[in-house]
Backbone as XML, in Angstrom:
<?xml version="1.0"?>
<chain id="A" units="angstrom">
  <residue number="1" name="UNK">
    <atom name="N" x="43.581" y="99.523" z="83.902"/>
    <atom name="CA" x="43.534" y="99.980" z="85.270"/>
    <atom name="C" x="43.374" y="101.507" z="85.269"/>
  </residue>
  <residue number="2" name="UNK">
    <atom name="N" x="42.599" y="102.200" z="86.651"/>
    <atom name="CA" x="42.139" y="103.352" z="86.337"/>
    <atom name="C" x="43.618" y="104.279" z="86.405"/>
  </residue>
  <residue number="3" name="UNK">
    <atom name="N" x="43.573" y="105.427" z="86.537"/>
    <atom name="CA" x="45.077" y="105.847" z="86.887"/>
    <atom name="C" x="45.014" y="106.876" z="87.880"/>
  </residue>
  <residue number="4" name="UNK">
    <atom name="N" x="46.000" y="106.912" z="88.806"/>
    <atom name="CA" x="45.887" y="107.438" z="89.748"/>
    <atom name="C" x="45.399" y="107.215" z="90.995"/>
  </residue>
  <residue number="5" name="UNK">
    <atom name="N" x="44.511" y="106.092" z="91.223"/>
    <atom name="CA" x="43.821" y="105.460" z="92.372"/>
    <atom name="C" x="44.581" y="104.946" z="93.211"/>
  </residue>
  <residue number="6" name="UNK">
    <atom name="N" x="45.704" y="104.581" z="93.110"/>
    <atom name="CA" x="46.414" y="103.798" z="94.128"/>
    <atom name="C" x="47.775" y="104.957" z="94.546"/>
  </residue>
  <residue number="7" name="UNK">
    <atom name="N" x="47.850" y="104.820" z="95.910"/>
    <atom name="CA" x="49.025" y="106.167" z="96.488"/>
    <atom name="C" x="50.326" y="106.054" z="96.034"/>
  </residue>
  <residue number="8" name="UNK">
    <atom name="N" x="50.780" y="107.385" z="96.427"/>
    <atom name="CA" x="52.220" y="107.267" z="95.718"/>
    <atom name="C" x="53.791" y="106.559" z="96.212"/>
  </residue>
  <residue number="9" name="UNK">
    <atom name="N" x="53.162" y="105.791" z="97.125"/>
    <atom name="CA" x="54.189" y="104.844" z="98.090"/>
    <atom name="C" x="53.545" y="103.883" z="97.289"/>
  </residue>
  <residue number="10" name="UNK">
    <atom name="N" x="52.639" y="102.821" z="97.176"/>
    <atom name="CA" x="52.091" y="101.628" z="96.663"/>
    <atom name="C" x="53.246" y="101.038" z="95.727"/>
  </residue>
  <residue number="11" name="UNK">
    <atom name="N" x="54.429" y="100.201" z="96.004"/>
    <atom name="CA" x="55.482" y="99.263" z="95.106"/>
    <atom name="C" x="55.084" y="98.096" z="95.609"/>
  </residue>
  <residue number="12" name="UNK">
    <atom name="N" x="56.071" y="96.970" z="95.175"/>
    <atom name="CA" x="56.043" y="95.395" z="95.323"/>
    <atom name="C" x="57.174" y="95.513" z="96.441"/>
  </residue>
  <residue number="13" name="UNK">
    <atom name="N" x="56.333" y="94.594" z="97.226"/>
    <atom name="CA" x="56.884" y="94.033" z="98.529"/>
    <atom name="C" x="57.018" y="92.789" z="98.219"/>
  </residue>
  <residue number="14" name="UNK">
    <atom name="N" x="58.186" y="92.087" z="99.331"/>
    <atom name="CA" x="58.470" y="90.804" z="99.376"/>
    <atom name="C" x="58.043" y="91.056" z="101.352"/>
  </residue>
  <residue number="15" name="UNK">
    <atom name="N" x="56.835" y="90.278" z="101.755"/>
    <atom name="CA" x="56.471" y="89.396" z="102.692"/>
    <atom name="C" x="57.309" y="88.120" z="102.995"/>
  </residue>
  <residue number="16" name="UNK">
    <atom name="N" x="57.955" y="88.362" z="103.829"/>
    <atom name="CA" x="58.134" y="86.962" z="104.877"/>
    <atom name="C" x="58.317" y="86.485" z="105.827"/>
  </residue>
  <residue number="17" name="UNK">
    <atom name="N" x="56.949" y="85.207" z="105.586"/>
    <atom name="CA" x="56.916" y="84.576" z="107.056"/>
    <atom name="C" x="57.862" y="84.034" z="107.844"/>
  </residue>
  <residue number="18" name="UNK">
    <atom name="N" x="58.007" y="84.276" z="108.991"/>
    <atom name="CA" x="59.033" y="83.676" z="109.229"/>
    <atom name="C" x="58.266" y="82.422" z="109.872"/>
  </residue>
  <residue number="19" name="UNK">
    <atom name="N" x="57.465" y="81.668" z="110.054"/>
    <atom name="CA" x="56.901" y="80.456" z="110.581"/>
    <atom name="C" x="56.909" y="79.621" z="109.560"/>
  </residue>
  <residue number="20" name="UNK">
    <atom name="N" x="56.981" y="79.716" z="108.717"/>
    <atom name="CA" x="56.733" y="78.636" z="107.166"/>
    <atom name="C" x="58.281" y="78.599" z="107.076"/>
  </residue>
  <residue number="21" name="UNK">
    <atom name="N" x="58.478" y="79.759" z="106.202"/>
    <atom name="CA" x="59.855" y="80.297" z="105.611"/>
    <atom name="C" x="59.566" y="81.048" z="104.144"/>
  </residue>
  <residue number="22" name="UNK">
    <atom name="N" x="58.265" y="80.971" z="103.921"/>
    <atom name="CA" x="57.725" y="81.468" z="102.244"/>
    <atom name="C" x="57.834" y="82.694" z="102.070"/>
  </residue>
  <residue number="23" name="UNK">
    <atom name="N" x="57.564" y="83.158" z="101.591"/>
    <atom name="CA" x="57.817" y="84.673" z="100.781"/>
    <atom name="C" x="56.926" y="84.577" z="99.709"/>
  </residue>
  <residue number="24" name="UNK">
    <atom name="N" x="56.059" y="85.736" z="99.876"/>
    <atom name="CA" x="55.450" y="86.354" z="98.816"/>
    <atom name="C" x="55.472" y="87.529" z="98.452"/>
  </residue>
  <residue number="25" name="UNK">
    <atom name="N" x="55.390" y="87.982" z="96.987"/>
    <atom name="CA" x="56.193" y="89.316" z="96.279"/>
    <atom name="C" x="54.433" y="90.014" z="96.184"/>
  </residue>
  <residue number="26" name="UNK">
    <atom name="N" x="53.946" y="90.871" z="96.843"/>
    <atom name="CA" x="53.042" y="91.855" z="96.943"/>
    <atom name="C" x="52.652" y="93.194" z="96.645"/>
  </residue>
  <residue number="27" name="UNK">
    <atom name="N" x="52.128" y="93.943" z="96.419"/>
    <atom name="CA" x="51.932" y="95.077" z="96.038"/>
    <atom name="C" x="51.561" y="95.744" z="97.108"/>
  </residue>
  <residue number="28" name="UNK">
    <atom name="N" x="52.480" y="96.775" z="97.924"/>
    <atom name="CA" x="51.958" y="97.447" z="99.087"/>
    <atom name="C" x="52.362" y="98.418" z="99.522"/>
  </residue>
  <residue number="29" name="UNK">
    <atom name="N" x="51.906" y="99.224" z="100.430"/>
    <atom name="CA" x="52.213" y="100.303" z="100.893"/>
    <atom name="C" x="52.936" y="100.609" z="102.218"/>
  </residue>
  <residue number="30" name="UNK">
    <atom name="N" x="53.187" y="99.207" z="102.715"/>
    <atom name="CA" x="53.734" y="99.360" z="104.070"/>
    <atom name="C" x="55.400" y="99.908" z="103.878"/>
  </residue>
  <residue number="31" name="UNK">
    <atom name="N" x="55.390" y="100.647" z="105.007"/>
    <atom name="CA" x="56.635" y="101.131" z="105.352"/>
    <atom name="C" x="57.637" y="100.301" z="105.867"/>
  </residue>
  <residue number="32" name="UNK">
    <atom name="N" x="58.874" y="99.834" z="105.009"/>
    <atom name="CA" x="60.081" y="98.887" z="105.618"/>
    <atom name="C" x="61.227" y="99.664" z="105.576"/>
  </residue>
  <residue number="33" name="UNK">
    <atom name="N" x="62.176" y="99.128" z="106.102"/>
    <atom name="CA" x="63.798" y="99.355" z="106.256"/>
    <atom name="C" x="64.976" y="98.234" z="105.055"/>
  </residue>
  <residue number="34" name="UNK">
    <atom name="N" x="64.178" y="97.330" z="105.613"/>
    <atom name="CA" x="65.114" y="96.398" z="104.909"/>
    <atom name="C" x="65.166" y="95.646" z="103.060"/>
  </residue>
  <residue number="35" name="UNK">
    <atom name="N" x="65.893" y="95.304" z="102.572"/>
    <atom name="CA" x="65.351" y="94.871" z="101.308"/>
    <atom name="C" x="66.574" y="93.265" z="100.974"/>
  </residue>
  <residue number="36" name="UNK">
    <atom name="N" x="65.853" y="92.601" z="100.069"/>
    <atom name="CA" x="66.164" y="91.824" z="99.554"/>
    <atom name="C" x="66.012" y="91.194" z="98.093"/>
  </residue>
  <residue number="37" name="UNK">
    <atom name="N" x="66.683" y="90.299" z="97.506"/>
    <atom name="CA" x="66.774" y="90.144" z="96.011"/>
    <atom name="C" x="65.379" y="88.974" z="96.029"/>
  </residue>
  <residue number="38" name="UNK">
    <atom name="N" x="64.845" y="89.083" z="95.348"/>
    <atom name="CA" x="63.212" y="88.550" z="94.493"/>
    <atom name="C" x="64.068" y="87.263" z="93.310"/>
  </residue>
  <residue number="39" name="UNK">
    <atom name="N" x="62.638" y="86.228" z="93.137"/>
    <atom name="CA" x="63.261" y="84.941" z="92.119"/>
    <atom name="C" x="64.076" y="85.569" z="90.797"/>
  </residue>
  <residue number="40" name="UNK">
    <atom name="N" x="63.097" y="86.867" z="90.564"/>
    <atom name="CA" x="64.007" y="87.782" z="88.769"/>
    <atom name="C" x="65.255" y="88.794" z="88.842"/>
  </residue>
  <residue number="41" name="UNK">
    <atom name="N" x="65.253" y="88.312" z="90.240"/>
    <atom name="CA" x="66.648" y="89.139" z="90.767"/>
    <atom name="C" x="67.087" y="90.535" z="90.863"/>
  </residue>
  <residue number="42" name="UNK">
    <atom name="N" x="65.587" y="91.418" z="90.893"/>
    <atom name="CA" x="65.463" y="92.559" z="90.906"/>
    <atom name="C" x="65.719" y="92.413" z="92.718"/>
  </residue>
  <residue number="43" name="UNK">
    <atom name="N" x="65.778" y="93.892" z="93.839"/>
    <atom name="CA" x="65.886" y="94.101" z="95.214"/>
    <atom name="C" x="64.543" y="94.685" z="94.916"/>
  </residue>
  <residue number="44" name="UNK">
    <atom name="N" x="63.774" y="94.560" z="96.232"/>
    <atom name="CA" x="62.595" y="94.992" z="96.671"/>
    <atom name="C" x="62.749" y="94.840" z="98.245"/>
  </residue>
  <residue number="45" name="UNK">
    <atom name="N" x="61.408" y="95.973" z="98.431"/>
    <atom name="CA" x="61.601" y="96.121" z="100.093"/>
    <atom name="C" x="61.339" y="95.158" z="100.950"/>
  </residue>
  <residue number="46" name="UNK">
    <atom name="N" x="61.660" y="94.505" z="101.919"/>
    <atom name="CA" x="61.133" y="93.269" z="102.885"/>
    <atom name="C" x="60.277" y="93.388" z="104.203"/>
  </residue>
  <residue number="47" name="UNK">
    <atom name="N" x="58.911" y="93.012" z="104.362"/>
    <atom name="CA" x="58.637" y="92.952" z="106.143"/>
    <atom name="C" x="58.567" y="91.855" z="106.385"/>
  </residue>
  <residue number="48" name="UNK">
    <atom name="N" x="58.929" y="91.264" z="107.482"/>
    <atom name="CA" x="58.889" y="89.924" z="108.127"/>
    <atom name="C" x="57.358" y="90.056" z="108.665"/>
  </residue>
  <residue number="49" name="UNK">
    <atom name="N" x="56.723" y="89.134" z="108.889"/>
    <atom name="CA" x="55.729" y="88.622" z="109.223"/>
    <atom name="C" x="55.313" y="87.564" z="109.960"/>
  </residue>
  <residue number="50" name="UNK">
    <atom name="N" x="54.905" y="86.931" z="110.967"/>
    <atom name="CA" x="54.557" y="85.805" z="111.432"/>
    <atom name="C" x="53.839" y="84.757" z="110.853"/>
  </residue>
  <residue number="51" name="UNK">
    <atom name="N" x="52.442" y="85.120" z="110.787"/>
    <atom name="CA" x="51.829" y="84.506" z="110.197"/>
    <atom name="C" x="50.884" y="84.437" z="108.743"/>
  </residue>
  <residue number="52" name="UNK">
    <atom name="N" x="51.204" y="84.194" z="107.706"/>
    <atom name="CA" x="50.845" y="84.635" z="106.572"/>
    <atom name="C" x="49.540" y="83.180" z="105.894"/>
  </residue>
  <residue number="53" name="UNK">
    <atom name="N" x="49.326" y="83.070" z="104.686"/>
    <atom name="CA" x="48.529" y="81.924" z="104.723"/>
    <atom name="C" x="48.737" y="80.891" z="104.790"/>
  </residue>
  <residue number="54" name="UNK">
    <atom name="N" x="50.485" y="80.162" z="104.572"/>
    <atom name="CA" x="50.976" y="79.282" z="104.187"/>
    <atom name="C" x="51.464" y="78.680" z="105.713"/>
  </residue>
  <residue number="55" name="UNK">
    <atom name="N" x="51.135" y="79.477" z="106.874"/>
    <atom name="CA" x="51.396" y="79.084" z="108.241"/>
    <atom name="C" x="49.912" y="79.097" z="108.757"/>
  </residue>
  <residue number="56" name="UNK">
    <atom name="N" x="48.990" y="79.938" z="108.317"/>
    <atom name="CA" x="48.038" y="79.408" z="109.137"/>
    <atom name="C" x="47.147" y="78.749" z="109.562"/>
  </residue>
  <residue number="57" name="UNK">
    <atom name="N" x="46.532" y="77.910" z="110.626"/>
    <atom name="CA" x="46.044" y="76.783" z="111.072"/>
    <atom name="C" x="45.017" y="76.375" z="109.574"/>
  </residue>
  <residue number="58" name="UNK">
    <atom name="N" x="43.997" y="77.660" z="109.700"/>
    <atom name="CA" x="42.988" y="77.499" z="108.496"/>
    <atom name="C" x="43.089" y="77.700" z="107.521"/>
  </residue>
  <residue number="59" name="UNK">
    <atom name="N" x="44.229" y="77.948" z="106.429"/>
    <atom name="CA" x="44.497" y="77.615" z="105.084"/>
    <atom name="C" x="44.949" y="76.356" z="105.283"/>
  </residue>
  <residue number="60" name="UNK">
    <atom name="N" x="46.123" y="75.822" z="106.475"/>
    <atom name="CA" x="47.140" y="74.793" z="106.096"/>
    <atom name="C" x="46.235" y="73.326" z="106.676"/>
  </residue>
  <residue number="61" name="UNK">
    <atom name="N" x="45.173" y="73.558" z="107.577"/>
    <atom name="CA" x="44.312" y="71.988" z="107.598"/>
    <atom name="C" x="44.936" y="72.056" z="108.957"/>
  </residue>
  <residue number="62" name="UNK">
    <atom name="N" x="46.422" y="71.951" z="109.246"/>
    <atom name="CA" x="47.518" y="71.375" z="110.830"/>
    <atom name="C" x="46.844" y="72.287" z="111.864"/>
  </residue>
  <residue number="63" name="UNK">
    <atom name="N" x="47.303" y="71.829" z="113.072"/>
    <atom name="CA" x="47.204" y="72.427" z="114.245"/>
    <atom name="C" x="48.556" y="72.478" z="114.732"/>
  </residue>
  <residue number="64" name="UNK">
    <atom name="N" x="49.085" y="74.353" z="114.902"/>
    <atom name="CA" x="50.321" y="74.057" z="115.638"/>
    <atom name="C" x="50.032" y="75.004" z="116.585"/>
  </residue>
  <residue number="65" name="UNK">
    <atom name="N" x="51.217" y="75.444" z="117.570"/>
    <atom name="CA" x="51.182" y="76.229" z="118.940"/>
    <atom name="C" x="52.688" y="76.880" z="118.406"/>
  </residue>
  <residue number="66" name="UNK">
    <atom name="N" x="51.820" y="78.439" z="117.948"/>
    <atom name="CA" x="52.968" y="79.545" z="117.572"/>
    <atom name="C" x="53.025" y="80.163" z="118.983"/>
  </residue>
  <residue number="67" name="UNK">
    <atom name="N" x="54.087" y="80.087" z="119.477"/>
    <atom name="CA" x="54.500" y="81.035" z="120.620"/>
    <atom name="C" x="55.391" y="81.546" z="120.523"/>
  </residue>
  <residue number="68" name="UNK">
    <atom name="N" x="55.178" y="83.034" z="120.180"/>
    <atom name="CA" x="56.442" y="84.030" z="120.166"/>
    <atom name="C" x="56.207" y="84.943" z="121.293"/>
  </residue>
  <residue number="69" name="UNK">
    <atom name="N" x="55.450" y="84.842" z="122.285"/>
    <atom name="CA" x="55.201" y="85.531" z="123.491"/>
    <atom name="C" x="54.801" y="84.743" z="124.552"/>
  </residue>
  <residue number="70" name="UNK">
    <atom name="N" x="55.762" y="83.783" z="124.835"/>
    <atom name="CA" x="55.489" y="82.700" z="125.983"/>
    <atom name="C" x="53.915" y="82.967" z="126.321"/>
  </residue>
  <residue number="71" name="UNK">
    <atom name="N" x="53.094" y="83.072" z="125.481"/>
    <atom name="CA" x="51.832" y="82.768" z="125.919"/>
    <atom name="C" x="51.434" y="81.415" z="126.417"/>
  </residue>
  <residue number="72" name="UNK">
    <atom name="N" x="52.170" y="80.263" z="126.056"/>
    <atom name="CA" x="51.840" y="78.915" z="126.694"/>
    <atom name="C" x="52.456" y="78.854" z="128.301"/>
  </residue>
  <residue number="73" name="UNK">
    <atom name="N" x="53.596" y="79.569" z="128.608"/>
    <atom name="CA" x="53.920" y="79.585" z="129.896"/>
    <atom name="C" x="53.002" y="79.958" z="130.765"/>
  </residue>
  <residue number="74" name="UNK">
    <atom name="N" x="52.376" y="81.427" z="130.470"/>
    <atom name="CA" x="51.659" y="82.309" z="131.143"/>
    <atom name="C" x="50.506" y="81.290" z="131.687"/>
  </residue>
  <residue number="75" name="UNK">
    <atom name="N" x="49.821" y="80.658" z="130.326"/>
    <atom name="CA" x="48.747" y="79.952" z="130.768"/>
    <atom name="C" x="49.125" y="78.801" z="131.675"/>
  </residue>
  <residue number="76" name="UNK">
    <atom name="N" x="49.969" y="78.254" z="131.563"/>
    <atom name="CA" x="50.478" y="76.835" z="132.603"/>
    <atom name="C" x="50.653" y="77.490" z="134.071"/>
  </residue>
  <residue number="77" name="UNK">
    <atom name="N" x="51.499" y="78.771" z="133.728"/>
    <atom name="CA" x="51.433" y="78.874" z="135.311"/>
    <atom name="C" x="49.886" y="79.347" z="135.595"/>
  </residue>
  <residue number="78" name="UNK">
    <atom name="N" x="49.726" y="80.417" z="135.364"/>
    <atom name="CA" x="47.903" y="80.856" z="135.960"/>
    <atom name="C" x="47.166" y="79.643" z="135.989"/>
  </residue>
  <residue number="79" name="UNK">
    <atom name="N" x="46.934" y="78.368" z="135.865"/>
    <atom name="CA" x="46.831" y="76.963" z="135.821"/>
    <atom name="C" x="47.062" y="76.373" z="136.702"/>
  </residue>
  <residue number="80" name="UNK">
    <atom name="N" x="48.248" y="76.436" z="137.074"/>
    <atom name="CA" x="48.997" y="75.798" z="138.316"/>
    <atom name="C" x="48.725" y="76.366" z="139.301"/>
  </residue>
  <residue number="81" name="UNK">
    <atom name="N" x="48.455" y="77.532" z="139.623"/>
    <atom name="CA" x="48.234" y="78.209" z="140.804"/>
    <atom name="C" x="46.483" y="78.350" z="141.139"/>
  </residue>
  <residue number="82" name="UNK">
    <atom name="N" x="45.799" y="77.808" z="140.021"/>
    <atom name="CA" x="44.568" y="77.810" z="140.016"/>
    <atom name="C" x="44.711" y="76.576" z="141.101"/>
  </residue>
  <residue number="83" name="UNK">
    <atom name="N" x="45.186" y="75.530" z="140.091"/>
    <atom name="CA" x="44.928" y="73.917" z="141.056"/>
    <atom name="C" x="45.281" y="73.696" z="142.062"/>
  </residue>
  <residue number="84" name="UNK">
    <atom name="N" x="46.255" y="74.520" z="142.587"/>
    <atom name="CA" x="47.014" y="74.429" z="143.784"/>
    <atom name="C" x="46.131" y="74.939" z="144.794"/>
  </residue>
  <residue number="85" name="UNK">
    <atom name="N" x="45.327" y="76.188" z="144.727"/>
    <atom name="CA" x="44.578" y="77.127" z="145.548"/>
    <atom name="C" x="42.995" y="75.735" z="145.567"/>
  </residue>
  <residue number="86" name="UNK">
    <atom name="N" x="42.903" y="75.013" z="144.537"/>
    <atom name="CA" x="41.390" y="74.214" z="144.663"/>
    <atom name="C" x="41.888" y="72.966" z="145.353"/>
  </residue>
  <residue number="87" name="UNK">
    <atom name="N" x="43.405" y="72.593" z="145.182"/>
    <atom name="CA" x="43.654" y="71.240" z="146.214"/>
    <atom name="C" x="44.001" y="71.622" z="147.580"/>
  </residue>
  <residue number="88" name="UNK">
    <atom name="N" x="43.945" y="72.940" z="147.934"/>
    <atom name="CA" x="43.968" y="73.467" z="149.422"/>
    <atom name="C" x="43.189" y="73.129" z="149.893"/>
  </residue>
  <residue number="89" name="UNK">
    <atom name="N" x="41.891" y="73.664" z="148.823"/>
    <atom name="CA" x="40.195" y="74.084" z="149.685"/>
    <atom name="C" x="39.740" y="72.477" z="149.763"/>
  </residue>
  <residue number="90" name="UNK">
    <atom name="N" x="40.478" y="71.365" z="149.205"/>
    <atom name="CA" x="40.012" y="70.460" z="149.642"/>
    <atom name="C" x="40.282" y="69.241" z="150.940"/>
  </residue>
</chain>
Protein backbone atom coordinates (compact mmCIF):
# COMPACT_ATOMS: atom_id res chain seq x y z
CA UNK A 1 0.00 0.00 0.00
CA UNK A 2 1.18 3.46 -1.04
CA UNK A 3 2.00 5.55 2.14
CA UNK A 4 0.55 8.44 3.11
CA UNK A 5 -2.60 8.55 0.85
CA UNK A 6 -5.15 8.01 3.26
CA UNK A 7 -5.86 11.08 6.10
CA UNK A 8 -4.79 11.25 9.39
CA UNK A 9 -8.24 10.51 11.09
CA UNK A 10 -8.82 7.26 8.67
CA UNK A 11 -9.14 4.16 11.80
CA UNK A 12 -11.59 1.11 11.96
CA UNK A 13 -15.04 1.81 12.65
CA UNK A 14 -17.70 -0.44 13.89
CA UNK A 15 -21.08 0.53 11.75
CA UNK A 16 -24.37 -0.30 13.15
CA UNK A 17 -27.45 -0.85 11.69
CA UNK A 18 -29.87 -0.49 13.70
CA UNK A 19 -32.71 -2.12 11.24
CA UNK A 20 -30.98 -5.57 10.89
CA UNK A 21 -28.94 -5.40 14.17
CA UNK A 22 -25.40 -6.24 12.17
CA UNK A 23 -22.36 -4.51 12.60
CA UNK A 24 -19.64 -4.10 10.42
CA UNK A 25 -15.91 -3.25 11.47
CA UNK A 26 -14.78 -0.55 8.60
CA UNK A 27 -12.11 1.62 7.83
CA UNK A 28 -13.21 5.31 8.11
CA UNK A 29 -13.03 8.65 8.65
CA UNK A 30 -16.25 9.61 10.07
CA UNK A 31 -16.44 11.55 13.14
CA UNK A 32 -18.17 9.60 16.33
CA UNK A 33 -18.65 10.04 20.07
CA UNK A 34 -19.35 6.75 21.08
CA UNK A 35 -17.33 3.40 21.15
CA UNK A 36 -17.72 -0.16 21.65
CA UNK A 37 -15.86 -3.63 22.08
CA UNK A 38 -15.33 -5.51 18.37
CA UNK A 39 -15.50 -9.81 18.05
CA UNK A 40 -11.18 -9.53 19.09
CA UNK A 41 -12.17 -7.49 21.86
CA UNK A 42 -10.23 -4.55 21.03
CA UNK A 43 -12.86 -0.83 21.61
CA UNK A 44 -13.32 1.02 18.43
CA UNK A 45 -15.39 4.01 17.56
CA UNK A 46 -19.28 3.38 16.79
CA UNK A 47 -21.96 5.23 14.27
CA UNK A 48 -25.34 3.93 14.21
CA UNK A 49 -26.79 3.78 10.93
CA UNK A 50 -30.15 2.89 9.47
CA UNK A 51 -29.73 1.35 6.62
CA UNK A 52 -26.65 -0.58 5.66
CA UNK A 53 -26.58 -3.65 3.07
CA UNK A 54 -27.83 -6.30 5.23
CA UNK A 55 -31.26 -4.13 5.63
CA UNK A 56 -31.60 -3.07 2.32
CA UNK A 57 -34.57 -3.89 0.06
CA UNK A 58 -31.88 -4.56 -2.90
CA UNK A 59 -29.13 -6.58 -1.39
CA UNK A 60 -31.75 -8.49 0.95
CA UNK A 61 -34.43 -9.64 -2.16
CA UNK A 62 -37.60 -8.52 0.96
CA UNK A 63 -39.75 -5.65 0.76
CA UNK A 64 -40.12 -3.79 4.03
CA UNK A 65 -41.60 -0.18 5.11
CA UNK A 66 -38.67 1.55 7.23
CA UNK A 67 -40.37 4.41 8.91
CA UNK A 68 -38.39 6.40 11.15
CA UNK A 69 -40.14 9.65 10.07
CA UNK A 70 -43.82 8.80 10.06
CA UNK A 71 -43.51 9.12 6.43
CA UNK A 72 -46.37 6.46 6.04
CA UNK A 73 -48.71 8.70 8.17
CA UNK A 74 -48.01 11.82 6.21
CA UNK A 75 -48.89 9.94 3.07
CA UNK A 76 -52.30 8.35 4.46
CA UNK A 77 -53.37 11.49 5.62
CA UNK A 78 -52.53 13.77 2.32
CA UNK A 79 -54.61 10.63 0.85
CA UNK A 80 -57.45 10.97 2.88
CA UNK A 81 -58.02 14.43 2.37
CA UNK A 82 -57.39 13.96 -1.32
CA UNK A 83 -60.51 11.39 -1.37
CA UNK A 84 -62.56 13.22 0.76
CA UNK A 85 -62.28 16.63 -1.38
CA UNK A 86 -63.05 14.03 -4.86
CA UNK A 87 -66.18 12.34 -2.92
CA UNK A 88 -67.51 15.99 -2.38
CA UNK A 89 -67.13 16.96 -6.06
CA UNK A 90 -69.19 14.02 -6.62
Amino acid sequence: MKKDIHPADYRQVIFDDSTSGKRFLIGSTITTSKTAKWEDGKEYPVFNVEISSASHPFYTGTSKTIDTAGRVEKFKTRASKVSKKTAKKK
